[in-house]
N, CA and C atoms as a LAMMPS dump frame, in Angstrom:
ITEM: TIMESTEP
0
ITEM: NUMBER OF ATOMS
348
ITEM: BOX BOUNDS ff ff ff
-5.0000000000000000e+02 5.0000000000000000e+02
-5.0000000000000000e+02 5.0000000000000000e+02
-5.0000000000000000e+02 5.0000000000000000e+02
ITEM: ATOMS id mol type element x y z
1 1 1 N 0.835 -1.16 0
2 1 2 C 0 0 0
3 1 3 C 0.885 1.23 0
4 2 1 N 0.455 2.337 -0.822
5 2 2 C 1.307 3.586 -0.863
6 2 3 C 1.616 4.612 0.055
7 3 1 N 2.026 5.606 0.458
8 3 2 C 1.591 6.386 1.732
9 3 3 C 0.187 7.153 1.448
10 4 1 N 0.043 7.304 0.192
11 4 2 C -0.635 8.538 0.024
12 4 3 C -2.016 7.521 0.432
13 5 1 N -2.848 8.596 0.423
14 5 2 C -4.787 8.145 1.346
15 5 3 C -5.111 7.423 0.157
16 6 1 N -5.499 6.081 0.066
17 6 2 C -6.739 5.459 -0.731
18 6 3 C -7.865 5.58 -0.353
19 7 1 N -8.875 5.386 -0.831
20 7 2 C -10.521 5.141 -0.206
21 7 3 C -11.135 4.424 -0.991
22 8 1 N -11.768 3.641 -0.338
23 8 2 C -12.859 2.586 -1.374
24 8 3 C -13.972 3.406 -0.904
25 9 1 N -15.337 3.966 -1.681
26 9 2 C -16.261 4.49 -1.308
27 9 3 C -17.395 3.568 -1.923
28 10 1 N -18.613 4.038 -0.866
29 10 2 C -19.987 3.372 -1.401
30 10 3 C -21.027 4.102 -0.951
31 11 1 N -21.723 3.993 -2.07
32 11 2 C -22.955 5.254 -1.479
33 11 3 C -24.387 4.181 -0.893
34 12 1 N -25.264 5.529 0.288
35 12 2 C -26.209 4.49 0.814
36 12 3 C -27.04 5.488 0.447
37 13 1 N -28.422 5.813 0.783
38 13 2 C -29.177 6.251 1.049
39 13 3 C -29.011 7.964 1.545
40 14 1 N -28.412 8.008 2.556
41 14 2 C -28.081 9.33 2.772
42 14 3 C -26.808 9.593 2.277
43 15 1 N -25.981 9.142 1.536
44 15 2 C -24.89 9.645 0.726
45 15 3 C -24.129 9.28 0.769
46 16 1 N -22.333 9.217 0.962
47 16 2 C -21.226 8.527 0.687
48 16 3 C -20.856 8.336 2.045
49 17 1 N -19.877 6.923 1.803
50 17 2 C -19.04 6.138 3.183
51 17 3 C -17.688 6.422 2.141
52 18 1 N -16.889 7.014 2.621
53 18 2 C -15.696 6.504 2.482
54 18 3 C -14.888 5.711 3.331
55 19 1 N -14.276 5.15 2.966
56 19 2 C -13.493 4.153 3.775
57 19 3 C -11.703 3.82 3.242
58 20 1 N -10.79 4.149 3.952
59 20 2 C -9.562 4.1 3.725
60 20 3 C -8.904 2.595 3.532
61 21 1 N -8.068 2.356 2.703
62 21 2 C -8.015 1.447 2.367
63 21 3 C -6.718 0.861 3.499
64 22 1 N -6.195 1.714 4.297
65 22 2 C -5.337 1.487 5.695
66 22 3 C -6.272 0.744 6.738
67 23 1 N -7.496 1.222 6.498
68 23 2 C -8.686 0.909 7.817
69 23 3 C -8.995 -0.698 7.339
70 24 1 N -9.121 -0.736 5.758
71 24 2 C -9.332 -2.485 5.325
72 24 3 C -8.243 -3.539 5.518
73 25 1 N -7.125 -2.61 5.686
74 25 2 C -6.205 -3.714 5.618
75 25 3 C -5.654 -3.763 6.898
76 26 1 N -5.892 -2.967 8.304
77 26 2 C -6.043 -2.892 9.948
78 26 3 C -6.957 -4.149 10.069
79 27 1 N -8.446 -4.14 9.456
80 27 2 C -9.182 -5.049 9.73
81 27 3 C -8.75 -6.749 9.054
82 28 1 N -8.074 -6.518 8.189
83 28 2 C -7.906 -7.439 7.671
84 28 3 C -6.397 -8.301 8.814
85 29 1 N -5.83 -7.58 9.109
86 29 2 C -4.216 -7.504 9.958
87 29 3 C -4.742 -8.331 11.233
88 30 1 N -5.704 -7.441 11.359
89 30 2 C -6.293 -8.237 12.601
90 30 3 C -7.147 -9.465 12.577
91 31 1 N -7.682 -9.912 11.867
92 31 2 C -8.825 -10.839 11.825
93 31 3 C -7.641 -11.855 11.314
94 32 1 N -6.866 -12.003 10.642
95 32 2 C -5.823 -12.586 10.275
96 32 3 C -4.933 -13.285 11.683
97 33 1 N -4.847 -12.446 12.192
98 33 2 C -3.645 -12.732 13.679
99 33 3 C -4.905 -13.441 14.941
100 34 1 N -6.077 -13.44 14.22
101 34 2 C -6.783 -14.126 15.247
102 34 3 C -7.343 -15.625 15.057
103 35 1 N -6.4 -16.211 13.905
104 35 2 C -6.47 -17.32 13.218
105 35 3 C -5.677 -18.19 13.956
106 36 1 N -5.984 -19.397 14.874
107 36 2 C -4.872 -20.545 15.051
108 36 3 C -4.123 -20.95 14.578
109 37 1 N -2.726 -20.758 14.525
110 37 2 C -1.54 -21.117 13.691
111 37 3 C -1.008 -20.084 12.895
112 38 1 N -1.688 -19.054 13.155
113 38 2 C -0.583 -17.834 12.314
114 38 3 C -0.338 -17.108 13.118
115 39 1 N 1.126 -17.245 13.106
116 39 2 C 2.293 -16.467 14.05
117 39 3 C 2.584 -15.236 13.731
118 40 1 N 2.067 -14.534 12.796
119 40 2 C 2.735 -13.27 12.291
120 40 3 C 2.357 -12.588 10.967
121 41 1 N 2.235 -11.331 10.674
122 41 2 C 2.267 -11.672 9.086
123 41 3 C 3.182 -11.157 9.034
124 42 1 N 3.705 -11.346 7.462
125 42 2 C 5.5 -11.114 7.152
126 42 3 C 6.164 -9.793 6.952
127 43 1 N 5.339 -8.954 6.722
128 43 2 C 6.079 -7.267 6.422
129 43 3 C 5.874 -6.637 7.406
130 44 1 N 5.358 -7.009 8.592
131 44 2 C 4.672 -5.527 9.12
132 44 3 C 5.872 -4.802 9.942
133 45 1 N 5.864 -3.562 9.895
134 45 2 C 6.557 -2.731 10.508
135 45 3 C 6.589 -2.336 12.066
136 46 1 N 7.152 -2.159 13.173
137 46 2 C 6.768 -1.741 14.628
138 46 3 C 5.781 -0.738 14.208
139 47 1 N 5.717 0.274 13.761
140 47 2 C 5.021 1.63 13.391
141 47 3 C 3.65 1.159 12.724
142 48 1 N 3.843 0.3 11.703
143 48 2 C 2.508 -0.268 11.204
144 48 3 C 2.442 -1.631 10.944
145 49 1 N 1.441 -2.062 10.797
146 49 2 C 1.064 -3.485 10.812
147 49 3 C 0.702 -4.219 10.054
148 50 1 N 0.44 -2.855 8.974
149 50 2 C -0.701 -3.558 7.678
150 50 3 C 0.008 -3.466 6.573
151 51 1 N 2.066 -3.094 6.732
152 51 2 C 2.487 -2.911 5.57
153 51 3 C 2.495 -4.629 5.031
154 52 1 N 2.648 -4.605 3.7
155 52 2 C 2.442 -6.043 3.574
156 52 3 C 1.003 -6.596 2.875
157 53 1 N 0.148 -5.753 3.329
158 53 2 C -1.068 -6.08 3.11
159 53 3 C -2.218 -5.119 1.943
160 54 1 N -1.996 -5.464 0.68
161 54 2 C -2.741 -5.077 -0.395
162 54 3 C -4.283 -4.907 -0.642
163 55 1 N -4.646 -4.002 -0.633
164 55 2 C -6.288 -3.938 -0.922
165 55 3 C -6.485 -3.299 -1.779
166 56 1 N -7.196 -3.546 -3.284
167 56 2 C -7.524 -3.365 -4.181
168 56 3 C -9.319 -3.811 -4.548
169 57 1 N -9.797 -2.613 -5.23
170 57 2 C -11.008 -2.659 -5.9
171 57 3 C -11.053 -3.024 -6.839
172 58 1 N -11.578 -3.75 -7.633
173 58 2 C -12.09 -4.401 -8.596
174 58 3 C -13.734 -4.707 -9.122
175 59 1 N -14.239 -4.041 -9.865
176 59 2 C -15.49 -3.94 -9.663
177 59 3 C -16.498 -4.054 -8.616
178 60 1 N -16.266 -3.009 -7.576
179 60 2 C -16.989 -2.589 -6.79
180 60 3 C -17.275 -3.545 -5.885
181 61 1 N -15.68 -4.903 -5.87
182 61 2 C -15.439 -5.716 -4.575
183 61 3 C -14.188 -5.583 -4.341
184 62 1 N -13.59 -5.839 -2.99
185 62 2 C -12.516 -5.871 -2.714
186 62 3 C -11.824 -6.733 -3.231
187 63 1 N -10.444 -7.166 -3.047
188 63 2 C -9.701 -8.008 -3.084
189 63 3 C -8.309 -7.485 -1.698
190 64 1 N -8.42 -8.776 -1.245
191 64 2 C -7.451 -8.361 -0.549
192 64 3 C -5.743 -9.675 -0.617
193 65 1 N -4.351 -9.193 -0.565
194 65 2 C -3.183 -9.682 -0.519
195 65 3 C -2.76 -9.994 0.705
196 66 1 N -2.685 -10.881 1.042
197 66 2 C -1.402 -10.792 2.574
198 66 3 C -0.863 -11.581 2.62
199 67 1 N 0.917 -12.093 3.245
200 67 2 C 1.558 -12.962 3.449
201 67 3 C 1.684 -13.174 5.164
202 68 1 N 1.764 -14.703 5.487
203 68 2 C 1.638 -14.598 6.734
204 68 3 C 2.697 -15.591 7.169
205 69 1 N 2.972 -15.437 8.574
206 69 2 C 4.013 -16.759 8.701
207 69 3 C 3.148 -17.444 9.693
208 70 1 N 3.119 -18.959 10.084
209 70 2 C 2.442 -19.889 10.651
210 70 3 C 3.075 -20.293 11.555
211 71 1 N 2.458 -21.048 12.514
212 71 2 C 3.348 -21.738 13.723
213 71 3 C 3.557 -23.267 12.878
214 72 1 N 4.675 -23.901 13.211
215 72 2 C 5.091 -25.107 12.568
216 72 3 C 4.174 -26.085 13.551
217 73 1 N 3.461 -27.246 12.755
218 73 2 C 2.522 -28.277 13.921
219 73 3 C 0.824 -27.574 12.598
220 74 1 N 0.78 -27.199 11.993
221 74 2 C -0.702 -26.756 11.317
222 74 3 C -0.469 -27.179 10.018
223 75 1 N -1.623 -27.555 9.359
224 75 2 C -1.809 -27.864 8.422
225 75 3 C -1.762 -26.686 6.915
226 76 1 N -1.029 -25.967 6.642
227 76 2 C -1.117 -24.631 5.657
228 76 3 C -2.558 -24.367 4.774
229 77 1 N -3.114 -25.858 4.17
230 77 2 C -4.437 -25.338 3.582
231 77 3 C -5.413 -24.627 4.359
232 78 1 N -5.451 -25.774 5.634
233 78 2 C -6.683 -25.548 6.688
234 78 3 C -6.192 -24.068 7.344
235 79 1 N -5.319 -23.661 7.384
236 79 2 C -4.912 -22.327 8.126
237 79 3 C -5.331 -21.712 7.155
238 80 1 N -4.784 -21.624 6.007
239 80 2 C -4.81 -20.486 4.97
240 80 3 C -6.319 -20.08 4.26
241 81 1 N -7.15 -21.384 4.621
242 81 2 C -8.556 -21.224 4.283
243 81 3 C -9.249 -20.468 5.385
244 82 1 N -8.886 -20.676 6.428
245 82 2 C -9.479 -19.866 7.663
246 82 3 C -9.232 -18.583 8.097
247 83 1 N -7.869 -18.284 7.256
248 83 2 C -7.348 -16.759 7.528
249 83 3 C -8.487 -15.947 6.478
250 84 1 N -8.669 -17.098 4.722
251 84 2 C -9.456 -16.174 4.261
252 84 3 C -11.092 -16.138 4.633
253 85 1 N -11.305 -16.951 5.219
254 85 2 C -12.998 -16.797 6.243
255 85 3 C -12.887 -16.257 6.759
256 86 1 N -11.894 -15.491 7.468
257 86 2 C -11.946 -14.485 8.988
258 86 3 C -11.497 -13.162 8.312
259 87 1 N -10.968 -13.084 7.482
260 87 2 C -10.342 -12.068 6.615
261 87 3 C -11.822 -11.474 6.016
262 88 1 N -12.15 -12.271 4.884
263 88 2 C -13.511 -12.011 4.512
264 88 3 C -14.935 -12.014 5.375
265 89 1 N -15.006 -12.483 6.33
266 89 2 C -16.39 -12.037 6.714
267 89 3 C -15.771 -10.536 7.94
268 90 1 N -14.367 -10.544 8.035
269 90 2 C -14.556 -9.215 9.124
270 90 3 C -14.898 -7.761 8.005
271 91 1 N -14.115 -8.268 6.707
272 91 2 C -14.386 -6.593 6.154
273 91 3 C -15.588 -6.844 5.958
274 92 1 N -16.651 -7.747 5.208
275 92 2 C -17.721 -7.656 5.213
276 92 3 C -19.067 -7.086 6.265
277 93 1 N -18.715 -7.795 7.359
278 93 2 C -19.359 -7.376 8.03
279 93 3 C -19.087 -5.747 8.844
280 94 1 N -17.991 -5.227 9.063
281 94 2 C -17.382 -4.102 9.565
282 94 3 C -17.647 -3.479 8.267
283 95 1 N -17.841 -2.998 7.191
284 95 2 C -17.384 -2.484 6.281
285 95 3 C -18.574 -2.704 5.533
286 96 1 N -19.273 -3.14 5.316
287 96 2 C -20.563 -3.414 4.121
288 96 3 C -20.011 -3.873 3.072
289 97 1 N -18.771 -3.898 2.318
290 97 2 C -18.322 -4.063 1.324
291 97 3 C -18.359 -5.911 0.827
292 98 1 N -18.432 -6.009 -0.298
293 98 2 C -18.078 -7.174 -0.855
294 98 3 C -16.976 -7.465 -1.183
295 99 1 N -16.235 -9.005 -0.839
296 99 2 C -14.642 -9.314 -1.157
297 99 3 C -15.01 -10.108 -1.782
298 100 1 N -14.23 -10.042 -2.874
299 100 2 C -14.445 -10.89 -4.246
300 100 3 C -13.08 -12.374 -3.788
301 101 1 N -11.744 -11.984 -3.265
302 101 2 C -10.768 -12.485 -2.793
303 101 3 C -10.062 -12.147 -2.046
304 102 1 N -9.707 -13.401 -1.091
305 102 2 C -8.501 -13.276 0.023
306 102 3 C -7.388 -14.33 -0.668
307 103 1 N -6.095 -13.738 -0.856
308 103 2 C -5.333 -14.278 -1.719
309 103 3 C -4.183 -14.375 -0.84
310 104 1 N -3.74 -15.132 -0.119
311 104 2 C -2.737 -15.678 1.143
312 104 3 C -1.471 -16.377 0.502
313 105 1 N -0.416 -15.744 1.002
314 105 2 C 0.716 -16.311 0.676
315 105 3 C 1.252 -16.887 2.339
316 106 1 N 2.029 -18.19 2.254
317 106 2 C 2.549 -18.606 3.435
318 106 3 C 4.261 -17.755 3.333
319 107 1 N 4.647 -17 3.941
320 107 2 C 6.144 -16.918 4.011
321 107 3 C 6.911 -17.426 4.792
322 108 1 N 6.725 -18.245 5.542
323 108 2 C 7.339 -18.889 6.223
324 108 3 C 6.616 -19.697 7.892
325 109 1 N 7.537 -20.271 8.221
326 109 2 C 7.275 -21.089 9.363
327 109 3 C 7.802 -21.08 10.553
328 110 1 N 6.728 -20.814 11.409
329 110 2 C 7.507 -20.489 13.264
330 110 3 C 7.964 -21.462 13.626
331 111 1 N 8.852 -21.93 14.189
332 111 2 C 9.227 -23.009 14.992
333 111 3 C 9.441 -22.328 16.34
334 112 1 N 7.916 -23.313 17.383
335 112 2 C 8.077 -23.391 18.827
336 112 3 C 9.752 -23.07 19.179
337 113 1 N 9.323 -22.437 20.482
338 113 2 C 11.133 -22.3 21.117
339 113 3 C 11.718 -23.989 21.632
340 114 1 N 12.233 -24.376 21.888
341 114 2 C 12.889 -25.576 22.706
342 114 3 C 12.701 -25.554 23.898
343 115 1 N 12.294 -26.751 24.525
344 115 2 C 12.316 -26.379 26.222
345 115 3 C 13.609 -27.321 25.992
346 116 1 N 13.832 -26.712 27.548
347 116 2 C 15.413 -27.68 28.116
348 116 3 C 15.058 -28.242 29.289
């Protein structure tokens, strides 16, 4: 995502929602990290969280990008299908918007610490 402001907008009844495309991909950052077995996602910065994480319009649905890293012990489909169920129904529901795709890359793998 660029620095400069995106907005996905949608009009209701009494007139326009804009919505920043930093705020879709916060929601997305988060609903993501609340998935069993994902340890992390892979770009994010101390300062921000959602670098890493692509949101694009495409006929008047989202699409959203993210790479994540996993705890080692999970299965990658079953994780990666559940990041995009939790991914997609949070902007949906927070957001009114339609996601056309959650498109998940694995970057890598946590390995538990060692006990001694």
């Amino acid at each position: 995502m660029s620095d400069s402001k995106d907005y996905v907008s949608r009009s209701d009844e009494l007139g326009n929602i804009h919505i920043s495309e930093e705020v879709l991909a916060a929601i997305s950052a988060a609903a993501a990290l609340e998935v069993e077995g994902v340890s992390s996602l892979t770009n994010p910065s101390k300062k921000n969280s959602t670098r890493g994480i692509h949101v694009k319009l495409e006929e008047e649905k989202v699409v959203i990008t993210m790479s994540v890293l996993m705890t080692y012990g999970h299965t990658i489909p079953e994780v990666g299908k559940a990041v995009q169920e939790a991914v997609k129904n949070a902007i949906e529901s927070m957001s009114g918007l339609e996601v056309a795709a959650v498109n998940i890359s694995v970057g890598g793998i946590v390995f538990p610490p060692k006990e001694q």
